[in-house]
C-alpha positions in Angstrom: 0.0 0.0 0.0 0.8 3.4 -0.9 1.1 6.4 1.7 0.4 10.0 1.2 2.8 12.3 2.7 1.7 14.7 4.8 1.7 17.6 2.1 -0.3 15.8 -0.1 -3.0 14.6 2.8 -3.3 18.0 3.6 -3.8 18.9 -0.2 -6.4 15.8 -0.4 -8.3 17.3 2.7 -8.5 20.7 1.7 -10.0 19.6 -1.7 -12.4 17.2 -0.3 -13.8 20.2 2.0 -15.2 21.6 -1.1 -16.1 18.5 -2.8 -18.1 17.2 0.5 -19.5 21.1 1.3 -23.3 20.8 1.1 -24.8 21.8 -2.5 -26.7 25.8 -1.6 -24.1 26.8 1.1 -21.8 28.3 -1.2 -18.3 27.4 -2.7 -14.8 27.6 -0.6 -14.6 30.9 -2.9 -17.1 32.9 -0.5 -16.1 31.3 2.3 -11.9 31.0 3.2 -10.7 34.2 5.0 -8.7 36.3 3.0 -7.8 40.2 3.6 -8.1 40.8 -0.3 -10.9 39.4 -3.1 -10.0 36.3 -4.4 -8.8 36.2 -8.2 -11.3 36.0 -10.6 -10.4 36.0 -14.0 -10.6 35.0 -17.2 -9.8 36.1 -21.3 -11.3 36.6 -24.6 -8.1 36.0 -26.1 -6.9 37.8 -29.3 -3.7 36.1 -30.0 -4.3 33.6 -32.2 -6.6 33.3 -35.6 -10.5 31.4 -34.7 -10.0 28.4 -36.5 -10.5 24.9 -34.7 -7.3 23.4 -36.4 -4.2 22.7 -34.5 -0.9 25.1 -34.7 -3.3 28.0 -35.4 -1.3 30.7 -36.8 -0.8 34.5 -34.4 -4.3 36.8 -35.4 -3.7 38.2 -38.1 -3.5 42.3 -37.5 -7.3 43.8 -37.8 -8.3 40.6 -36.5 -11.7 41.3 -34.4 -10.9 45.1 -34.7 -14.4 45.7 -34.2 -14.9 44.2 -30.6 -17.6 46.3 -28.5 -16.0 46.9 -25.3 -19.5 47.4 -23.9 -20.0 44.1 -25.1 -17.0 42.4 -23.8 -17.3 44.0 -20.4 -20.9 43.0 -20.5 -19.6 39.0 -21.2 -17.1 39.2 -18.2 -19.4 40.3 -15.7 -21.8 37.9 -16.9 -19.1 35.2 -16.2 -18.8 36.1 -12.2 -15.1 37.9 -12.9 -13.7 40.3 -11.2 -10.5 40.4 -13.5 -10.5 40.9 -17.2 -7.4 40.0 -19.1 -7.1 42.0 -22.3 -5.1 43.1 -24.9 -2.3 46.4 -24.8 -0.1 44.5 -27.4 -0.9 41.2 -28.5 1.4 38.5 -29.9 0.8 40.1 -33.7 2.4 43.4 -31.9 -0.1 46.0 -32.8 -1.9 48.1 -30.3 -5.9 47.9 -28.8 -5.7 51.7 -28.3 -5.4 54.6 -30.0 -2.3 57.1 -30.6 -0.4 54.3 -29.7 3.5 54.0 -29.6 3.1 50.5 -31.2 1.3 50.5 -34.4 -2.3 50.1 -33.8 -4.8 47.4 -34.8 -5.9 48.1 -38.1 -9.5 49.3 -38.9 -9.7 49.5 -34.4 -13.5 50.6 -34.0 -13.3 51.8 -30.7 -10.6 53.1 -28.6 -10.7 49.4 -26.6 -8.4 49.1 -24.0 -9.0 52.6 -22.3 -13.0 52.0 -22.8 -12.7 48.3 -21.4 -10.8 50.0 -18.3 -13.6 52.9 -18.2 -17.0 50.4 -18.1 -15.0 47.9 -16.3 -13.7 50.1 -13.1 -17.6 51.1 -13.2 -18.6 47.2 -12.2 -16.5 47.1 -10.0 -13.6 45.1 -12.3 -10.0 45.3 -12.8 -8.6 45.6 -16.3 -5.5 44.6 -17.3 -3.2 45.0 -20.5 -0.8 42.3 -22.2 2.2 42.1 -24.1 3.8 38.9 -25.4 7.7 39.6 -24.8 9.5 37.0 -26.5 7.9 37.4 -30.0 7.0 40.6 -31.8 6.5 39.9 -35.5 6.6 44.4 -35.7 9.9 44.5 -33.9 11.4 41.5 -36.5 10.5 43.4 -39.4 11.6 46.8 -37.9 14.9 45.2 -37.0 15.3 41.8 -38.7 19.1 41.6 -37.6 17.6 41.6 -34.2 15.2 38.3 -34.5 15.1 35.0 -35.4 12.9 35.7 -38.7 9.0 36.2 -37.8 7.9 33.1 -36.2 5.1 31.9 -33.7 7.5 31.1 -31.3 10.4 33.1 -29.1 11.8 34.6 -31.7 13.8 38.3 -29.8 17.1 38.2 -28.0 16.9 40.8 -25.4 18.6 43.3 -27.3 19.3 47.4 -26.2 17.3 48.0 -28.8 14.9 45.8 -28.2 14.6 46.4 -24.6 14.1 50.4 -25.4 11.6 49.6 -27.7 9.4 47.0 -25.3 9.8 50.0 -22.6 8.7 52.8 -24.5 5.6 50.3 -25.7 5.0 49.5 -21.8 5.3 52.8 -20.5 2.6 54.2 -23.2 0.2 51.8 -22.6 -0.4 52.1 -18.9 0.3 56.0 -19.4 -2.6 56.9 -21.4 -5.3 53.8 -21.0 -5.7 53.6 -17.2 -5.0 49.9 -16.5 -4.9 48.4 -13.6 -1.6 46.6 -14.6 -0.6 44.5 -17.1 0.3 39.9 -18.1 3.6 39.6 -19.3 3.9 36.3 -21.6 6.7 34.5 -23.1 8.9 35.5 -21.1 11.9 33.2 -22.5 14.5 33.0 -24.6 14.6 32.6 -28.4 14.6 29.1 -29.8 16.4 30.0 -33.0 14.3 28.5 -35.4 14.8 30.0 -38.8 19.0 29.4 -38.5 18.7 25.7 -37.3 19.7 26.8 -33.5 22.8 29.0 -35.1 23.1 32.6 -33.4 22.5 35.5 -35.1 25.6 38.6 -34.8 23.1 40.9 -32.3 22.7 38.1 -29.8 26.8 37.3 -30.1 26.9 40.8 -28.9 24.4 40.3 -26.2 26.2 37.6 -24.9 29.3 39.3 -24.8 27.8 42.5 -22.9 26.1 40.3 -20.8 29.1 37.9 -19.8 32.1 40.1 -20.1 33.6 37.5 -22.9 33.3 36.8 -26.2 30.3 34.3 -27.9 32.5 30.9 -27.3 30.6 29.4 -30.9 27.6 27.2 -30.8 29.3 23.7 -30.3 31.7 24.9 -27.3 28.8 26.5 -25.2 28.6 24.5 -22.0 25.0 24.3 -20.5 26.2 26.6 -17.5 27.4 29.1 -20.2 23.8 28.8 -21.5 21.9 28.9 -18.5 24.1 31.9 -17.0 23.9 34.3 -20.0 19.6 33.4 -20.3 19.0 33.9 -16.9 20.8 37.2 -17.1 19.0 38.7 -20.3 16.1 37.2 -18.5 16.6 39.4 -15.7 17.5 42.5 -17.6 14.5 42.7 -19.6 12.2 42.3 -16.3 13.9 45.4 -15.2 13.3 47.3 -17.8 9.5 45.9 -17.9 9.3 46.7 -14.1 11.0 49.9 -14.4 9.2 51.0 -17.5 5.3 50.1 -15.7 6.4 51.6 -12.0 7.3 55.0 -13.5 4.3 55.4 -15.5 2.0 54.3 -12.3 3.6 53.1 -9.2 0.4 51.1 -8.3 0.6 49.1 -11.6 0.2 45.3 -11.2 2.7 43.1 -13.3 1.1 39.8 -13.9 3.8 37.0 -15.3 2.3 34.1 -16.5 5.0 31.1 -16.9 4.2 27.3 -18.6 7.2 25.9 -17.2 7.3 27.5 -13.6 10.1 25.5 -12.3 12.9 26.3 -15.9 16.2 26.8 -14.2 16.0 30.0 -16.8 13.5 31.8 -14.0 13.4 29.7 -10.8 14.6 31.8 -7.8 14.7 34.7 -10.3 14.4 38.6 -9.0 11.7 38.2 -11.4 9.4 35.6 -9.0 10.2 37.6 -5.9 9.4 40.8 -7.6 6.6 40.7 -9.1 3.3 41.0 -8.3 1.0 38.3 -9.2 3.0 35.1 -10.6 0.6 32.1 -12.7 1.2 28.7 -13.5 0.0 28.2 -16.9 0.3 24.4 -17.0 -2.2 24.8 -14.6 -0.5 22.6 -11.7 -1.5 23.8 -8.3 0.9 21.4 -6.7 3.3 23.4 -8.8 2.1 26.5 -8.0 2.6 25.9 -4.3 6.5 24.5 -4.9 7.1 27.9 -6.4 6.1 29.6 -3.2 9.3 29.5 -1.6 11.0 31.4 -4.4 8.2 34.7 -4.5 7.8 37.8 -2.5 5.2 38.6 0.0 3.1 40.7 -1.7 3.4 38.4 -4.7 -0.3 36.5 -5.4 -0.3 33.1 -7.1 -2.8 32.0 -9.6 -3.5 29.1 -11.3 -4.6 28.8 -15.5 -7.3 26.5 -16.8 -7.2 26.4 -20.4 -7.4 23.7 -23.2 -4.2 22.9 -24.2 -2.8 22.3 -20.4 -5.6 19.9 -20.2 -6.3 20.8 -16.6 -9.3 19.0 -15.1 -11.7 21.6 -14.0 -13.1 19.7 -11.5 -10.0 19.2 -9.5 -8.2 22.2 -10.1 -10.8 24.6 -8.8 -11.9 23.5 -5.4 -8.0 22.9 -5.2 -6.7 26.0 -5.5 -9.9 28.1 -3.8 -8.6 25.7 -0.5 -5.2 27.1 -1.2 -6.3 30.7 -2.1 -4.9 30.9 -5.3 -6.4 32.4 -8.2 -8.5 31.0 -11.0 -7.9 32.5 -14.3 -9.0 31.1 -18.1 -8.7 31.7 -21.7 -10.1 30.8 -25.1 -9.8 31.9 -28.7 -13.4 32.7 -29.5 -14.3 31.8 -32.8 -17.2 34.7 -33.7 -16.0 37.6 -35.6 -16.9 40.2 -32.4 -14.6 37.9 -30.1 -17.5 36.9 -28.3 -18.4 33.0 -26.9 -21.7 32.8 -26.4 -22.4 31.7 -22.9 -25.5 30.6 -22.9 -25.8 27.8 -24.6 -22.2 26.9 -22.2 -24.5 27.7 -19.2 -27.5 25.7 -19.9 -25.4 22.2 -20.3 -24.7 20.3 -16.8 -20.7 20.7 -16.6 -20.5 16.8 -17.7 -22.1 17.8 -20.9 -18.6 19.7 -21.7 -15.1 19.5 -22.7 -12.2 21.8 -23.2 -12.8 25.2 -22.6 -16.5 25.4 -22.4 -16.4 23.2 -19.8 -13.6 25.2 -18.0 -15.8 28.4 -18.8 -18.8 26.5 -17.0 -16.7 25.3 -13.6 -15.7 28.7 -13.6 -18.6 30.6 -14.0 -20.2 28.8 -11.5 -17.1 28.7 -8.8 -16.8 32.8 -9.4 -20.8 33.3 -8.4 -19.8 30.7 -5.3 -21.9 28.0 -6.5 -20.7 24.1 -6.9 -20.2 22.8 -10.5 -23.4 21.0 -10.4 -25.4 24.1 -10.0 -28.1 24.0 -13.1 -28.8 27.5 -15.1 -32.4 28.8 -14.9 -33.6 31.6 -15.8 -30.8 33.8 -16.0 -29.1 32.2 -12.6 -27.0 29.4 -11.0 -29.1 27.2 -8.7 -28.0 24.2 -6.7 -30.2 20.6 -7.1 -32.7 20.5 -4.9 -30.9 17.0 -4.1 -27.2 16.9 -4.1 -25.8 14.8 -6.8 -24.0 11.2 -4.2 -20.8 11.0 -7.8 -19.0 13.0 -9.7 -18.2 11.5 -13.2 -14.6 12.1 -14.4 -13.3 10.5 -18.1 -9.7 9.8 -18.9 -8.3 11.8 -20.7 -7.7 12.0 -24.4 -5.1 14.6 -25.3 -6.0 17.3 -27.3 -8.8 15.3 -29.1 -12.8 15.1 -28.8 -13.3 14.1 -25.4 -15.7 11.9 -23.8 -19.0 13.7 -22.2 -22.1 12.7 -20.7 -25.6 13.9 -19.4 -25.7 13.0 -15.6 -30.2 12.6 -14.9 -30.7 11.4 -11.2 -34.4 10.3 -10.3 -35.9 8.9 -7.2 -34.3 5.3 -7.4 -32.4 5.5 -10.5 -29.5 7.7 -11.9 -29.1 7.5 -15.7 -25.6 8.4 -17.2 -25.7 8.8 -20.6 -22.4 9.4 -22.4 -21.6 10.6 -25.5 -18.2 9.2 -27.0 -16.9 9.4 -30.5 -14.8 6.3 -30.0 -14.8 2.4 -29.3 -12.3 2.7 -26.0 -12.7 4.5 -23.2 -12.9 5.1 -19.3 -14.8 7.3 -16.7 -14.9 6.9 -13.0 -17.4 7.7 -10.7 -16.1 9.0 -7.1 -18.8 8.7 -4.1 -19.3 12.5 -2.4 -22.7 12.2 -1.4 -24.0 9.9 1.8 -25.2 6.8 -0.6 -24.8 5.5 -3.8 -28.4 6.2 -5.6 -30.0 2.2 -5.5 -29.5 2.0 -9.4 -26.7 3.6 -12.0 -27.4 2.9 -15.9 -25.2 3.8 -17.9 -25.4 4.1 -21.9 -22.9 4.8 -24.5 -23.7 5.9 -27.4 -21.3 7.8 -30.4 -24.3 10.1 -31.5 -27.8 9.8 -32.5 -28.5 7.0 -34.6 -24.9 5.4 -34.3 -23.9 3.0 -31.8 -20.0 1.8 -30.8 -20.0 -0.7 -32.7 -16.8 -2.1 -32.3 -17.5 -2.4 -28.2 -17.8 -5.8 -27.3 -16.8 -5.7 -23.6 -17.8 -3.8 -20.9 -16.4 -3.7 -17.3 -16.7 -2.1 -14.0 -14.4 -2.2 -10.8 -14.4 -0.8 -7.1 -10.4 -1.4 -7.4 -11.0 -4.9 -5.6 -13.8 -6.5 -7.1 -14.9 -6.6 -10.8 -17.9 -7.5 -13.5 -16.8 -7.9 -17.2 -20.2 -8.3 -19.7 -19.4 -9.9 -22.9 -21.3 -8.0 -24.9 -20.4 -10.5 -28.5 -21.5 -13.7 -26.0 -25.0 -12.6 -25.5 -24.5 -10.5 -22.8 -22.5 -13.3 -20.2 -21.6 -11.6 -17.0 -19.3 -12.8 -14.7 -18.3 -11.0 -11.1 -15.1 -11.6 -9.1 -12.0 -10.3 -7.6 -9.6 -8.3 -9.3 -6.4 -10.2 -10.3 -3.0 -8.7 -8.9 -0.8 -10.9 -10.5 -2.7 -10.9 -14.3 -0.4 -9.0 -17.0 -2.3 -6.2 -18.5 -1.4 -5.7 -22.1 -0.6 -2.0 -22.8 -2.8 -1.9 -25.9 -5.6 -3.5 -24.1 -9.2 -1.2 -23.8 -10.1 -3.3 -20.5 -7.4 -2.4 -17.3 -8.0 -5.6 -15.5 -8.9 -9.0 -15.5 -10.7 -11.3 -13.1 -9.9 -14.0 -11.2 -12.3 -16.6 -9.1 -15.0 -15.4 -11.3 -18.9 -16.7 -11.2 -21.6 -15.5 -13.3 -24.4 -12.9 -12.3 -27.4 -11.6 -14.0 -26.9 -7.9 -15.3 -29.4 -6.2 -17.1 -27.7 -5.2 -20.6 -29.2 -4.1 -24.0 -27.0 -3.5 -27.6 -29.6 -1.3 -29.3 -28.9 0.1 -32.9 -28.3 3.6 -31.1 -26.8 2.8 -27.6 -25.4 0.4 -25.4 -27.1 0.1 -22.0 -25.4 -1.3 -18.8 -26.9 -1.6 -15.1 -23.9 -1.4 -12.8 -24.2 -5.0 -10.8 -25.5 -5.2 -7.0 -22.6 -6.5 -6.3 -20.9 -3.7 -6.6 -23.1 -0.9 -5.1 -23.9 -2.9 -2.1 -20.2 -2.5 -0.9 -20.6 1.2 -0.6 -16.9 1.5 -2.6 -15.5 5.1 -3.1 -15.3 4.8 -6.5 -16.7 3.1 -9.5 -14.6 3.2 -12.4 -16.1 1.7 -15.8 -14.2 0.7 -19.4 -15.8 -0.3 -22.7 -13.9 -1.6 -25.4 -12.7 -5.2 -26.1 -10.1 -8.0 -23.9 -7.2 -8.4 -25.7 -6.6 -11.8 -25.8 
């Protein structure tokens, strides 16, 4: 048997104080004690072009130009925040304001950022700027012997040049638009693409200023050499982004977000004990909390639920409310006003979702301090009138379609119907109510009118005990304890196998547009703390 250690049972008890915390007494959120309001944030995000396909190229300049910040503001305060994340220079390196230093957005319909701050500060919000540091496809054409080409990666040494021209962009910004502060992204070094990892005559010199010796050549740079010189122009250009934001307003909040908190580039950096609100954007609490040691006092963590980090919503959130971290999310909305509709996101039980909408819907209802199996009527978040005794989690698939499922409890029976676009898969059930309900079904079925086809095997396990249904031997069902010793083939759809197996009587139906399973007495009547079920076929 495993053992926790003690950090990790007090991270397992913390969580399970929200998970357990009656449905209509509120979330964690309202309740832990905390001198300042908790982080509530989230993004319309305007870096990247709205198409659905991966390695989405950087928004092309113009790109939703004709966002409504009465509109935007309008979606964020319908979405519980009290932080909106905007734009002041976005990855494509033009301007959401007018008489910018940077070059504006073309065809810009409104003056945005300084009209998001206006109708923002008058509900009550924070608004914040952005600039992406480490690519600026403005500054490589400006200065092409200063970048790595124009790429959709880390593409600018740290350059005096560059480093004036990121100030003077900085300072402007919170200058004339009234921000509250400002995320700082891509804060790294350049990967050298376009010349094969060859360095380019600017960053030679770099080096040189930086090091106080000459560029030893590509093939005789140790990794100490390496690290030393990045954390250095690391460190430089987060003090001319500090120095450049605190002399244009002293108040200004720098908000770095990092995807690899713990790179040996910034860990124990002046950069994490300076700043003022530091954010995981892997979305790891438990990495969020390691970093704490190596931040300032006033600094405020946050943690990042987005798609690609692939973050569960579910565990993440009540998680990092115990901890009193921030929540923040983003998305790349796919309307041409840079709007997601939310309604339709709202109306669907959390289960119902994947990716972002389903992050949008956790947080929606964590920010108005409701559980995420609060239903949306009528314009509100309301808990069940009987709180739900499971969560449902699936595992997950990458950055594919993921599996979903309508969760319908009645008096007796609790009917899980899950949509799936594949032959394979897994979701567990985890006991937080008093009881299990006295009957789960569970169906699967691809989409209306289609069955799985290929599923011939179903199975469910409390982690001791199992029940495998042969669904291509009409139906057999046989129950027994889960065998330690069998060898699991890695490509096999069903985790487990049986041993001292008899047969039991489950009810079971193959129709032409679902597959219908009763999970077996056997296994509800010992009360486990999880169910976890598998559909696919035994390997032989």
């Amino acid at each position: 048997m495993k053992f926790l250690c003690p950090s990790s049972l007090r991270f397992f008890a913390l969580a399970c104080c929200f998970l357990l915390l009656p449905v209509g007494s509120g979330s964690l959120l309202e309740a832990r004690p905390a001198q300042e309001e908790a982080i509530k944030a989230y993004c319309l995000d305007f870096n990247w072009a709205p198409t659905h396909r991966r390695g989405r190229p950087i928004a092309t300049p113009g790109q939703w130009a004709n966002a409504d910040p009465a509109e935007h503001v309008a979606w964020y305060e319908d979405m519980g925040a009290n932080v909106i994340q905007t734009f002041a220079v976005s990855t494509n390196g033009h301007a959401w304001y007018k008489d910018s230093f940077a070059p504006e957005q073309p065809g810009l319909k409104h003056d945005f950022l300084p009209e998001m701050v206006k109708l923002g500060h008058d509900k009550g919000m924070k608004v914040f700027g952005y600039f992406t540091v480490g690519t600026n496809p403005v500054w490589a054409k400006l200065k092409p012997d200063q970048s790595y080409g124009v790429s959709r990666t880390y593409h600018i040494p740290y350059t005096n040049d560059y480093l004036d021209y990121l100030s003077e962009s900085i300072h402007d910004a919170v200058s004339k638009t009234g921000i509250d502060g400002f995320m700082i992204d891509w804060v790294w070094m350049p990967k050298r693409e376009s010349t094969g990892g060859k360095w380019i005559e600017s960053e030679k010199e770099l080096y040189q200023q930086l090091m106080g010796e000459v560029f030893p050549g590509e093939d005789k740079l140790t990794k100490m050499q390496d690290i030393a010189y990045s954390r250095k122009a690391i460190d430089r250009c987060w003090q001319t982004i500090k120095k450049a934001a605190k002399s244009a307003n002293p108040d200004c909040i720098i908000w770095l977000t990092v995807n690899k908190m713990h790179h040996p580039h910034v860990t124990n950096s002046n950069m994490y004990k300076e700043v003022d609100w530091l954010m995981n954007e892997a979305g790891s609490v438990e990495a969020v909390l390691k970093a704490k040691p190596m931040v300032g006092e006033h600094t405020r963590l946050i943690t990042c639920l987005a798609a690609w980090n692939g973050a569960d919503a579910s565990k993440i959130v009540p998680a990092a409310i115990a901890e009193g971290i921030g929540l923040y999310g983003f998305t790349t909305p796919l309307s041409k006003n840079g709007i997601v509709k939310l309604e339709r996101i709202f109306e669907k039980q959390v289960t119902e979702l994947s990716g972002d909408n389903k992050n949008i819907a956790t947080l929606a209802r964590a920010y108005r301090g409701k559980s995420e199996h609060a239903i949306w009527r009528e314009g509100e978040f309301l808990e069940p009138e009987t709180p739900p005794s499971f969560r449902l989690m699936f595992k997950r698939r990458g950055r594919g379609l993921q599996d979903t499922a309508r969760v319908e409890p009645e008096e007796d029976i609790t009917k899980i119907t899950v949509k799936t676009p594949y032959e394979r898969g897994e979701g567990t059930l985890r006991k937080i109510g008093e009881k299990w309900p006295k009957s789960i079904v569970i169906q699967l079925q691809k989409k209306p009118g289609v069955v799985p086809e290929q599923t011939t095997h179903v199975a469910i396990t409390d982690g001791a005990t199992g029940a495998i249904i042969h669904l291509d031997q009409n139906h057999a069902a046989y129950f027994g304890a889960i065998d330690t010793k069998a060898k699991i083939d890695r490509r096999a759809n069903i985790r487990f196998k049986l041993t001292d197996t008899h047969p039991i009587n489950v009810n079971t139906k193959k129709h032409a547009e679902y597959i219908r399973i009763t999970i077996p007495n056997e296994l509800l009547d010992t009360d486990p703390g999880t169910l976890t079920f598998q559909w696919g076929k035994i390997t032989p």
